[in-house]
N, CA and C atoms as an extended XYZ file, in Angstrom:
177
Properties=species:S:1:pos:R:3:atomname:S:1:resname:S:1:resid:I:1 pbc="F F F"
N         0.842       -1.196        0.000 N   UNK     1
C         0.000        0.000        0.000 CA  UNK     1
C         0.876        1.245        0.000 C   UNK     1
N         0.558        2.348       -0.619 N   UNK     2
C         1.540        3.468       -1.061 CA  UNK     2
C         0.604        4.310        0.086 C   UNK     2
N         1.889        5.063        0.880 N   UNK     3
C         1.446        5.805        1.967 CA  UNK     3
C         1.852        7.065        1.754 C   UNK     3
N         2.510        7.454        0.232 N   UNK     4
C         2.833        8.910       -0.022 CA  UNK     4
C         1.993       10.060        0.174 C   UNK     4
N         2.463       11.186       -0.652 N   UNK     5
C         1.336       12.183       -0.421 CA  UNK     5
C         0.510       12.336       -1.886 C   UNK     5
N        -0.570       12.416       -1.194 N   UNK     6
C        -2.203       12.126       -1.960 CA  UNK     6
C        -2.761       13.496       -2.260 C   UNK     6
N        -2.725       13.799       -3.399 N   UNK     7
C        -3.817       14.791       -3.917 CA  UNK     7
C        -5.062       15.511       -2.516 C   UNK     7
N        -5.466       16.523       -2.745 N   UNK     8
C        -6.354       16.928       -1.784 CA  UNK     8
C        -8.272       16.645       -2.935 C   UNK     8
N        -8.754       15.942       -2.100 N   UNK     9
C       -10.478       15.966       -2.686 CA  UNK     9
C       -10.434       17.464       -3.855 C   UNK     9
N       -11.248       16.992       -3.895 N   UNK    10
C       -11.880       18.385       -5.081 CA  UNK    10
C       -12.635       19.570       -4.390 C   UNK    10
N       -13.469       18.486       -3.353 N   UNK    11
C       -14.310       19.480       -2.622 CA  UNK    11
C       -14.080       20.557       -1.163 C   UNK    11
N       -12.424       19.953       -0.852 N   UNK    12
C       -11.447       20.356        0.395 CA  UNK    12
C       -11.560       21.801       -0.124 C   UNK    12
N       -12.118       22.792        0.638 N   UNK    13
C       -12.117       24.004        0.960 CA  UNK    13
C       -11.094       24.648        1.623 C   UNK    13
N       -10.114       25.346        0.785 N   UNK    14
C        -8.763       25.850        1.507 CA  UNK    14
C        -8.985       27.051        2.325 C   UNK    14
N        -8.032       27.156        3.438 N   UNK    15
C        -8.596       28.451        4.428 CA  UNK    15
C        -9.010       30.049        3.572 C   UNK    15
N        -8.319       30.307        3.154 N   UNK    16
C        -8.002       31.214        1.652 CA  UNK    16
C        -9.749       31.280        1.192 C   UNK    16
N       -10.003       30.372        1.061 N   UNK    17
C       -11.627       30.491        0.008 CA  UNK    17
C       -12.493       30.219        1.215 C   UNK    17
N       -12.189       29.658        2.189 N   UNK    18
C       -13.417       29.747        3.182 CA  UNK    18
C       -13.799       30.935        3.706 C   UNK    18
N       -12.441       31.889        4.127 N   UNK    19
C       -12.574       33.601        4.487 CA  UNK    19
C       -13.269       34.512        3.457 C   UNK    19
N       -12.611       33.857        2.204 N   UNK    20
C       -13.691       34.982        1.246 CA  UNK    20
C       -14.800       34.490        0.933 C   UNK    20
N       -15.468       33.644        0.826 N   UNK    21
C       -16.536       33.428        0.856 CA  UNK    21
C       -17.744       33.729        1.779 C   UNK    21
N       -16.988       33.046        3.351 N   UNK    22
C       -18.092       34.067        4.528 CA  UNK    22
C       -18.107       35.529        4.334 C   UNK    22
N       -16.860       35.991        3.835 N   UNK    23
C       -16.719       37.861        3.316 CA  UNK    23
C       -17.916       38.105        2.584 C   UNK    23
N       -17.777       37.314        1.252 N   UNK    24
C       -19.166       37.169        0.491 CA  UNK    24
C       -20.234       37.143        0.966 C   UNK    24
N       -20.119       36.202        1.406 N   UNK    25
C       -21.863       35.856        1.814 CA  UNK    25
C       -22.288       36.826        2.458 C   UNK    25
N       -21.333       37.692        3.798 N   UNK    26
C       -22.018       38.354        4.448 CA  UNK    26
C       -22.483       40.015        3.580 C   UNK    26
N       -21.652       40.137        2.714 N   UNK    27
C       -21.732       41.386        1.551 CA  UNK    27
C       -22.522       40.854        0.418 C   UNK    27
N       -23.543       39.777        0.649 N   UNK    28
C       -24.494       39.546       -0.313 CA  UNK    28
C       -24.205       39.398       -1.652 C   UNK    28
N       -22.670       38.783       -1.728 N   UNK    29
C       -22.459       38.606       -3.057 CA  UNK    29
C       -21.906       37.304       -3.464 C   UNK    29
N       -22.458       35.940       -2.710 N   UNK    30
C       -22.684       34.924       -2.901 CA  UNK    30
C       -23.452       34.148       -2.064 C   UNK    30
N       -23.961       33.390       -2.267 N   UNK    31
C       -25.189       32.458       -1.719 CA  UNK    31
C       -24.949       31.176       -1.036 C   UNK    31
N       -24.120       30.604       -2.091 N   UNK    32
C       -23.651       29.223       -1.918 CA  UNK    32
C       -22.721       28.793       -2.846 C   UNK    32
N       -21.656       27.894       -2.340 N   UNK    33
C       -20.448       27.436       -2.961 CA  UNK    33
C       -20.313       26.054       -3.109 C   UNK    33
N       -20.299       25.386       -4.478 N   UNK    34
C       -20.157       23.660       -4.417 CA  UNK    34
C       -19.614       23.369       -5.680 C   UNK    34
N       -18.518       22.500       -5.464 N   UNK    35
C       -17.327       22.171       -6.144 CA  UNK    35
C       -16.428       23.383       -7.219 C   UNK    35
N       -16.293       24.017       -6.551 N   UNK    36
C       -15.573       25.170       -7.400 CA  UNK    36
C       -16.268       25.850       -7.835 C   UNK    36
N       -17.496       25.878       -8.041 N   UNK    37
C       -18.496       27.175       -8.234 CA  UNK    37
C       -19.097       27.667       -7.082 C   UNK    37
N       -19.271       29.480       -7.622 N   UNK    38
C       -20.024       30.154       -6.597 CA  UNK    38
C       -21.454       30.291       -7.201 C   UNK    38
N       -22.592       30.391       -6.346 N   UNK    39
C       -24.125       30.640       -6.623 CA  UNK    39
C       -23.980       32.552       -6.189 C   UNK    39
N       -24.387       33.199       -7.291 N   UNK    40
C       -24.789       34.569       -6.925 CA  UNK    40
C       -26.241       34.690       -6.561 C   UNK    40
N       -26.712       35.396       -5.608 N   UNK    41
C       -28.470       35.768       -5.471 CA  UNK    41
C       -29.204       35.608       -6.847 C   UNK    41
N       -28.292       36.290       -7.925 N   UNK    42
C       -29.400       36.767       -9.229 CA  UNK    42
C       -29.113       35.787      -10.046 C   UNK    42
N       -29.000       34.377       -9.473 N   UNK    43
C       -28.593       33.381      -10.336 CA  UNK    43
C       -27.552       32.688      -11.058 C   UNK    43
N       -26.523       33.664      -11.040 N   UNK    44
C       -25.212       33.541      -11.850 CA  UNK    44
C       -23.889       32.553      -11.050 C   UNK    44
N       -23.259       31.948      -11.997 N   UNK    45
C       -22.699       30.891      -11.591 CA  UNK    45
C       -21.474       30.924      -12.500 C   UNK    45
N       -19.965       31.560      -11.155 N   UNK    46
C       -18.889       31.323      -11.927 CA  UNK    46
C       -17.941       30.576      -10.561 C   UNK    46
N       -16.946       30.216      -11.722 N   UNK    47
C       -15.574       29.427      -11.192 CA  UNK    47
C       -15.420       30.424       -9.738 C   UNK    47
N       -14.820       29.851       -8.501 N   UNK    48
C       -14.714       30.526       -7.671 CA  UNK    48
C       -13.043       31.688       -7.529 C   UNK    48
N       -12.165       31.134       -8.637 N   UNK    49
C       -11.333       31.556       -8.994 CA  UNK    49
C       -11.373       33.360       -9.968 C   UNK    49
N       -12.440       33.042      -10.181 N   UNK    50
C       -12.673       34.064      -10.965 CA  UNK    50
C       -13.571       35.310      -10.352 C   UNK    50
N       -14.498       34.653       -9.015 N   UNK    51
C       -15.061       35.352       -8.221 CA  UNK    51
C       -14.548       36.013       -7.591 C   UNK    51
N       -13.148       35.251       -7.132 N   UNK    52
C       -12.266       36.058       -5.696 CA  UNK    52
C       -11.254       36.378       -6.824 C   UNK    52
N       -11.349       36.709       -7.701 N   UNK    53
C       -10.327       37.666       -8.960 CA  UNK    53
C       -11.548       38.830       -8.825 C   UNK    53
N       -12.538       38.867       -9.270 N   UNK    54
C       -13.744       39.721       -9.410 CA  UNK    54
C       -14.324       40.675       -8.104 C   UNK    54
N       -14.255       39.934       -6.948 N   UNK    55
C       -15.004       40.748       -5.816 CA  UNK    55
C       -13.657       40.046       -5.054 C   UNK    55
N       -12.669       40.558       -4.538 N   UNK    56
C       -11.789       41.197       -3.840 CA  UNK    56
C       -12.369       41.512       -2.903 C   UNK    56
N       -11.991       40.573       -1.204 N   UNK    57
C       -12.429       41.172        0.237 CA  UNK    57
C       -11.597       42.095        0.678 C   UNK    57
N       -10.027       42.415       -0.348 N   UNK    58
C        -9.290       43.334        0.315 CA  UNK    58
C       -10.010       45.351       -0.108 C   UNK    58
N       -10.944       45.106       -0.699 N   UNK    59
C       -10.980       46.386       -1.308 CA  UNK    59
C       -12.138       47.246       -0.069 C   UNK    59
């Protein structure tokens, strides 16, 4: 049995995207997050990479 190091799940939420996301959520500019996509209120659905490129919690 190979006891090396193993890839992380797909769905492992890194600390990094868990902070901006509660940022989000609480600034009403995401809803819900599942497998690399974000849910916006008005329906819209992008890569979460592109969200936290787009809405920045540092600004």
């Amino acid at each position: 049995m190979f006891i090396g190091c193993r890839e992380k799940p797909k769905n492992t939420v890194t600390d990094d995207v868990s902070v901006w996301f509660e940022w989000a959520r609480k600034e009403r500019i995401a809803i819900a997050m599942s497998e690399g996509l974000v849910y916006t209120p008005d329906g819209e659905v992008m890569e979460i990479e592109e969200m936290m490129k787009r809405y920045s919690s540092q600004e």
